[in-house]
C-alpha positions as CSV (number, residue, x, y, z in Angstrom):
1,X,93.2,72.8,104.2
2,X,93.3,76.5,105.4
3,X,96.2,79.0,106.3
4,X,96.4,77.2,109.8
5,X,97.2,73.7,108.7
6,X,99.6,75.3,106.4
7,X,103.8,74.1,107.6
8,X,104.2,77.8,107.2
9,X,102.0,78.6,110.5
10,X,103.4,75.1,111.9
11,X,106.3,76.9,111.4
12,X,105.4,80.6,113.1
13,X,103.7,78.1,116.2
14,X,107.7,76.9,116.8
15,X,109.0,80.7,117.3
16,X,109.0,80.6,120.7
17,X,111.0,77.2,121.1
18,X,113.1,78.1,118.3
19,X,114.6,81.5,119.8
20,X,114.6,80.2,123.3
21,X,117.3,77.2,121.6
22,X,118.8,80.0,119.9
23,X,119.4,81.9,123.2
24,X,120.0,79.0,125.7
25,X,122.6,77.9,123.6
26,X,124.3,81.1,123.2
27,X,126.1,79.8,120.8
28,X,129.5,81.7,119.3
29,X,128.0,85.0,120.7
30,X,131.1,86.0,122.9
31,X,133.3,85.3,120.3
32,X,131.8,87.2,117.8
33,X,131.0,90.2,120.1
34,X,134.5,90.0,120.5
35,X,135.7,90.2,117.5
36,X,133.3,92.7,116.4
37,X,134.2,95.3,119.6
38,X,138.0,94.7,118.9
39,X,140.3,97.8,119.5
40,X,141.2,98.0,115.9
41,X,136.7,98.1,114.8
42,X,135.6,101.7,113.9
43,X,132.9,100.3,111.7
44,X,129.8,97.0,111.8
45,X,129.1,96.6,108.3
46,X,126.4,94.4,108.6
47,X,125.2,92.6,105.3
48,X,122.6,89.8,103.8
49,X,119.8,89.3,101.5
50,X,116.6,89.6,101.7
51,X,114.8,88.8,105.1
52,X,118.9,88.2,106.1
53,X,119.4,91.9,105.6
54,X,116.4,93.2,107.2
55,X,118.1,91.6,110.2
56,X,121.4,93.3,109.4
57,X,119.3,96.6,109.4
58,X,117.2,95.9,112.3
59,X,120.8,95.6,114.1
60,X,121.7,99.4,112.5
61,X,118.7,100.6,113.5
62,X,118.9,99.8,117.4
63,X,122.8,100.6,117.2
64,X,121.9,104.2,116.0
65,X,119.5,104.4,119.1
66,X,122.2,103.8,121.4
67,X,124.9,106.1,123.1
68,X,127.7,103.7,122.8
69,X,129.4,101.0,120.5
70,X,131.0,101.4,116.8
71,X,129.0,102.7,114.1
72,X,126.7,99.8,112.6
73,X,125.9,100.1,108.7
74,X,123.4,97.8,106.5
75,X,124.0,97.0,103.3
76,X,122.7,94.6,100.9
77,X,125.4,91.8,99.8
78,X,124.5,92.5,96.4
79,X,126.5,95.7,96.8
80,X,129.0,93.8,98.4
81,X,129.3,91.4,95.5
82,X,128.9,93.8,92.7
83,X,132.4,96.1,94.1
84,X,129.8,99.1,95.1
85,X,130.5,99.5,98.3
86,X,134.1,100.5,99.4
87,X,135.4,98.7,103.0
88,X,137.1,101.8,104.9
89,X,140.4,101.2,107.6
90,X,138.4,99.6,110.8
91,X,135.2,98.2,108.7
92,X,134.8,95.0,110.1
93,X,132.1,92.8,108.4
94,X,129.0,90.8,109.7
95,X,127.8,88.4,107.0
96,X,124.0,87.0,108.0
97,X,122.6,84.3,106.2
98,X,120.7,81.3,107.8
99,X,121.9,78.7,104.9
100,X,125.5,80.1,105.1
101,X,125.4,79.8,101.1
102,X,124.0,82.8,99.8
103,X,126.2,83.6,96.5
104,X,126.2,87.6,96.9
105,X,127.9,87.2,100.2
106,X,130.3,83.8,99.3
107,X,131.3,86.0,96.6
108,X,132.1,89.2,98.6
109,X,134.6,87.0,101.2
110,X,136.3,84.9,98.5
111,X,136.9,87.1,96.5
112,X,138.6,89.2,99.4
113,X,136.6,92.4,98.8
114,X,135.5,92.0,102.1
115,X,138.1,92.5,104.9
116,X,138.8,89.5,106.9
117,X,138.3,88.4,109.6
118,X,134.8,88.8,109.5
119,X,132.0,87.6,111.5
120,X,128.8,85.7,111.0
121,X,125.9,85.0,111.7
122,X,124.1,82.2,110.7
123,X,121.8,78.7,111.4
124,X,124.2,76.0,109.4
125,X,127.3,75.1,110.7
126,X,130.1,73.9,108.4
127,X,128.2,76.3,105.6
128,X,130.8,78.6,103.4
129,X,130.1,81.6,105.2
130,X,130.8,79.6,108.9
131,X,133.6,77.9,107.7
132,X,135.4,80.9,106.6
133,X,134.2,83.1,109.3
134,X,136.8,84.9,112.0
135,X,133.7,84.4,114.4
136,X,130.4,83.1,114.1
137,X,127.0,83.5,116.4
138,X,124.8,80.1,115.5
139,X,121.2,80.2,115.5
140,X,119.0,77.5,115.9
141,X,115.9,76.8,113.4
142,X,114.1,73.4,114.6
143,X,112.3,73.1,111.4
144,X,111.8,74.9,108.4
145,X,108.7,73.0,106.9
146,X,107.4,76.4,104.2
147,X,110.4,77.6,101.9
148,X,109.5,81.0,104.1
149,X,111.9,81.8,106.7
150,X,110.2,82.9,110.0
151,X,112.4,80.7,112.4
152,X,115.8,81.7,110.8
153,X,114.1,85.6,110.6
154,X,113.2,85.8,114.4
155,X,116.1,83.4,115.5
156,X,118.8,85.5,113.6
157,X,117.4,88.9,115.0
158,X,117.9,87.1,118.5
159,X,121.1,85.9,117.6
160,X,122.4,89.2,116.6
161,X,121.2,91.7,118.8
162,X,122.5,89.2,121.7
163,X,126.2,89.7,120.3
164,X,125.3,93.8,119.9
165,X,124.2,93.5,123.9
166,X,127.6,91.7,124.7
167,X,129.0,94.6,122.9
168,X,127.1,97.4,124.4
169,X,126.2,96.2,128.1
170,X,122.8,97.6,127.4
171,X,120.7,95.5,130.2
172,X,116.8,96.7,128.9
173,X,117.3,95.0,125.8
174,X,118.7,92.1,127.2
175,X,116.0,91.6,129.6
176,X,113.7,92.3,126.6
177,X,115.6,89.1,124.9
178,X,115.2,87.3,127.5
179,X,111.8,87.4,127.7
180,X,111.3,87.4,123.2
181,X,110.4,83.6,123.7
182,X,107.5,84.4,125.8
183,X,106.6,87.5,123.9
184,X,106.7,85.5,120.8
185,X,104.1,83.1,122.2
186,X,101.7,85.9,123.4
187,X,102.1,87.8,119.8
188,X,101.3,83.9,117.5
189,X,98.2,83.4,119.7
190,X,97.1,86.8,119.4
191,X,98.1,87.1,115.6
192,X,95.8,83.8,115.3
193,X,92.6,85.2,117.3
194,X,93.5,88.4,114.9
195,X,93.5,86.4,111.5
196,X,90.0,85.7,112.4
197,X,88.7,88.8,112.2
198,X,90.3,89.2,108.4
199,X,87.2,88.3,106.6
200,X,86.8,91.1,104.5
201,X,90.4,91.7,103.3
202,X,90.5,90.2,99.7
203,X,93.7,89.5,97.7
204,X,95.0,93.5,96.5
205,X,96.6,94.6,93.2
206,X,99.5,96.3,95.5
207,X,99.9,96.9,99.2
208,X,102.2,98.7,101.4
209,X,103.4,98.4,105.0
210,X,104.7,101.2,107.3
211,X,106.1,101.3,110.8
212,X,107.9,103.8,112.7
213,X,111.9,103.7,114.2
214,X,113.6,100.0,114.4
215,X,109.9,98.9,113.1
216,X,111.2,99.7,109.3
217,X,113.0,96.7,109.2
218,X,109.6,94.7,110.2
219,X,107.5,96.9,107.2
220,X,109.9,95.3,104.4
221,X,110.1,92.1,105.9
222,X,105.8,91.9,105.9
223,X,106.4,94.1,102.5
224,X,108.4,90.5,101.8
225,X,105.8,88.4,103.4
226,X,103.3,89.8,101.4
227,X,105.0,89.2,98.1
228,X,106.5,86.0,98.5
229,X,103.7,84.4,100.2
230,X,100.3,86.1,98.8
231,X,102.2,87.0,95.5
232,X,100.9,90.7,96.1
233,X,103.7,93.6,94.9
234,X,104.2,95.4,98.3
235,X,106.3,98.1,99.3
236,X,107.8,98.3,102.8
237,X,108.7,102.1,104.3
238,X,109.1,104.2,107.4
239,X,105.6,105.1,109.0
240,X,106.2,108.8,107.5
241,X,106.9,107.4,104.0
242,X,103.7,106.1,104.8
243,X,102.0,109.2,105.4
244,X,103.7,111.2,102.7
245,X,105.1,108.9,99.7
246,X,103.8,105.1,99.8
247,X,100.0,106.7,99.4
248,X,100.6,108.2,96.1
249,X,99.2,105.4,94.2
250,X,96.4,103.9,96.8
251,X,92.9,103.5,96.3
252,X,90.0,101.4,96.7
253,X,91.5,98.1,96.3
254,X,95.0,98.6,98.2
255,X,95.8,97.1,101.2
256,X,97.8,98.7,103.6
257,X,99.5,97.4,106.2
258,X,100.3,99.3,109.9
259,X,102.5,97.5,112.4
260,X,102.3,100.1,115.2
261,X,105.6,99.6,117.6
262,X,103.3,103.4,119.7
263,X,104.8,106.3,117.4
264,X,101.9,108.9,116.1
265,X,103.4,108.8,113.1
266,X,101.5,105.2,112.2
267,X,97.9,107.0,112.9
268,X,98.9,109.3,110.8
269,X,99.9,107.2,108.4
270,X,97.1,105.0,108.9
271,X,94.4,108.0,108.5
272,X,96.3,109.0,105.0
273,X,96.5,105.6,103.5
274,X,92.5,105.1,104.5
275,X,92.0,108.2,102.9
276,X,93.4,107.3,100.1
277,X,91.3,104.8,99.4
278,X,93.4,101.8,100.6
279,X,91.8,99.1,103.5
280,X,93.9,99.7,106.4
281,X,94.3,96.3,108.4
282,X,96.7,97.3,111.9
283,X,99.0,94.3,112.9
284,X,99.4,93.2,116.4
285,X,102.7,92.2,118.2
286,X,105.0,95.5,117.9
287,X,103.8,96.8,120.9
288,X,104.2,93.8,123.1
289,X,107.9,94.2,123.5
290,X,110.6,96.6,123.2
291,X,110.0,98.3,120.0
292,X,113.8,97.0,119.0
293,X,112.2,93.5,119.1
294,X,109.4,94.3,116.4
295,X,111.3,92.4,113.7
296,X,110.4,89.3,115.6
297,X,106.9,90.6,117.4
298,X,104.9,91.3,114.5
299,X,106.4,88.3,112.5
300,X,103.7,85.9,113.0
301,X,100.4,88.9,112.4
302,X,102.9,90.1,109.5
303,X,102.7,85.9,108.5
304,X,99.2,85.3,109.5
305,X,98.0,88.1,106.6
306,X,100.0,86.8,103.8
307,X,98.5,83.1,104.4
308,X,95.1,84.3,104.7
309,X,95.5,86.1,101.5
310,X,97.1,83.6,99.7
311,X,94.5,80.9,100.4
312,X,92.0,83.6,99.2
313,X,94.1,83.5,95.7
314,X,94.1,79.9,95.7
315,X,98.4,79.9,96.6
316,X,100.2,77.4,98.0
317,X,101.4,78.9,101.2
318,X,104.3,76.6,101.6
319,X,106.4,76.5,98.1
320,X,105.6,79.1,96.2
321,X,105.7,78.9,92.1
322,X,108.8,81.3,92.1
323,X,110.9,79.4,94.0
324,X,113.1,77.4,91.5
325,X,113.9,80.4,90.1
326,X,115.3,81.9,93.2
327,X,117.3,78.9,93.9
328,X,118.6,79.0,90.9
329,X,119.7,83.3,90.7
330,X,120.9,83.0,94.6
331,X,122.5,79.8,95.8
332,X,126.2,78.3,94.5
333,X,124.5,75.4,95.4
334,X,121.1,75.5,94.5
335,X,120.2,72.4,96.5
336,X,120.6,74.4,100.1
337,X,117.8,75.6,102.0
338,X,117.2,78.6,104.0
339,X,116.6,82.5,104.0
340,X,119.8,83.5,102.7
């Protein structure tokens, strides 16, 4: 079997279908715009684990673009849970987690740190986080055959960036979700044809990925990919990080990885790393769409690397050997599936 028969590209072949369910249904996404743009909202403090949060900070990152709308912050629910982050008059939160059981954030609303209500967004309904929730934006993942989350990634990006452009009125990035699903399907084609051309990229010690402005969010989430799925230590950073920094310790056998969204700063970045030492491999998709959108367009090249590696160590692609253990330190209920 190769990295194509794997339910983890079965999985990245679905995108398309699965964010066009998650946008035709539109599920919860004028309630929780609503209660998120409330008169009394000075503050989005927008929280998950994981792939979860990169979501939370890909919605941060295209607030902090914008003109208009409250102030949007990320941070991780494990600050959330551990009391290290202090709600201010107006916060109002947004919890994301696919499996609506992630412990940091359960923790965090019953244990009323968290102000309430607070909105959601998430792919299980009658989950802890949904049931409690003021407002919640549902997401739909058709199937989630590999423990890795790529439907619940790209759907919950699609989920919450439609409630921030019911907030905002910003029509370019709605037209530009309008059009994700057919984006989506360009970028896992061309991701595919790409893959083939990875013949001389060998499993690394260490990698790193860069990209520049809302593309951040995308370099930890392939940083992710890369570790949970290929088992390779990977650092994910800010295209200049990746010029200055994230090079410090490359050479010969380092991978890096560039996921251009147009910004010099990845050449640059790109030049330093192969200068370093470090095989350079560019991945596709970021430049297809609105840069905003490069969670979700360099998904399945981001995807397509860490299978091709992880065949090449001889990995199972689909359930990884660490998973138990993560079930174990994350869920209540260990049982329950998803990203977070």
């Amino acid at each position: 079997m190769t990295w194509r028969d794997t339910g983890l590209w079965a999985d990245v072949r679905e995108l398309p279908g699965s964010v066009a369910a998650t946008l035709d249904a539109a599920d919860g996404l004028d309630e929780t715009a609503a209660l998120l743009s409330g008169p009394d909202v000075r503050r989005i403090v927008a929280s998950g684990n994981g792939a979860a949060y990169y979501v939370a900070l890909a919605v941060s990152l295209v607030a902090g673009m914008g003109a208009t709308g409250p102030e949007v912050v990320a941070v991780p629910s494990g600050l959330l849970a551990g009391g290290w982050f202090r709600f201010r008059p107006g916060d109002r939160l947004l919890a994301v987690s696919s499996s609506g059981e992630f412990r940091d954030l359960v923790e965090a609303v019953e244990a009323g740190s968290a102000p309430r209500p607070y909105a959601a967004v998430t792919a299980t309904a009658g989950s802890t986080i949904e049931r409690s929730a003021g407002a919640r934006a549902l997401q739909r993942v058709l199937h989630q055959r590999a423990v890795t989350h790529t439907q619940a990634l790209a759907g919950g990006l699609a989920c919450a960036l439609a409630v921030w452009v019911r907030i905002v009125g910003d029509t370019g990035l709605a037209d530009a979700l309008a059009a994700l699903p057919d984006t989506l399907a360009g970028a896992v084609h061309e991701a595919e044809e790409w893959a083939a051309g990875l013949g001389d990229v060998r499993p690394p010690p260490a990698a790193v990925a860069f990209s520049a402005g809302p593309g951040w969010a995308a370099a930890l989430e392939a940083a992710l990919l890369l570790k949970e799925v290929a088992g390779v230590p990977a650092e994910g950073v800010d295209a200049r990080e990746g010029a200055t920094s994230a090079m410090y310790a490359l050479g010969e056998a380092h991978l890096a990885a560039s996921l251009p969204v147009g910004d010099p700063a990845e050449a640059e970045a790109e030049r330093v790393c192969a200068e370093a030492g470090a095989r350079v491999v560019r991945c596709p998709g970021g430049e297809r769409a609105d840069a905003r959108l490069a969670l979700a367009t360099t998904l399945p090249a981001a995807t397509a690397l860490s299978a091709v590696i992880a065949e090449r160590a001889g990995l199972d692609a689909d359930r990884p050997a660490w998973i138990d253990a993560y079930y174990r330190t994350a869920r209540r209920d260990p049982a329950s599936a998803g990203d977070g």
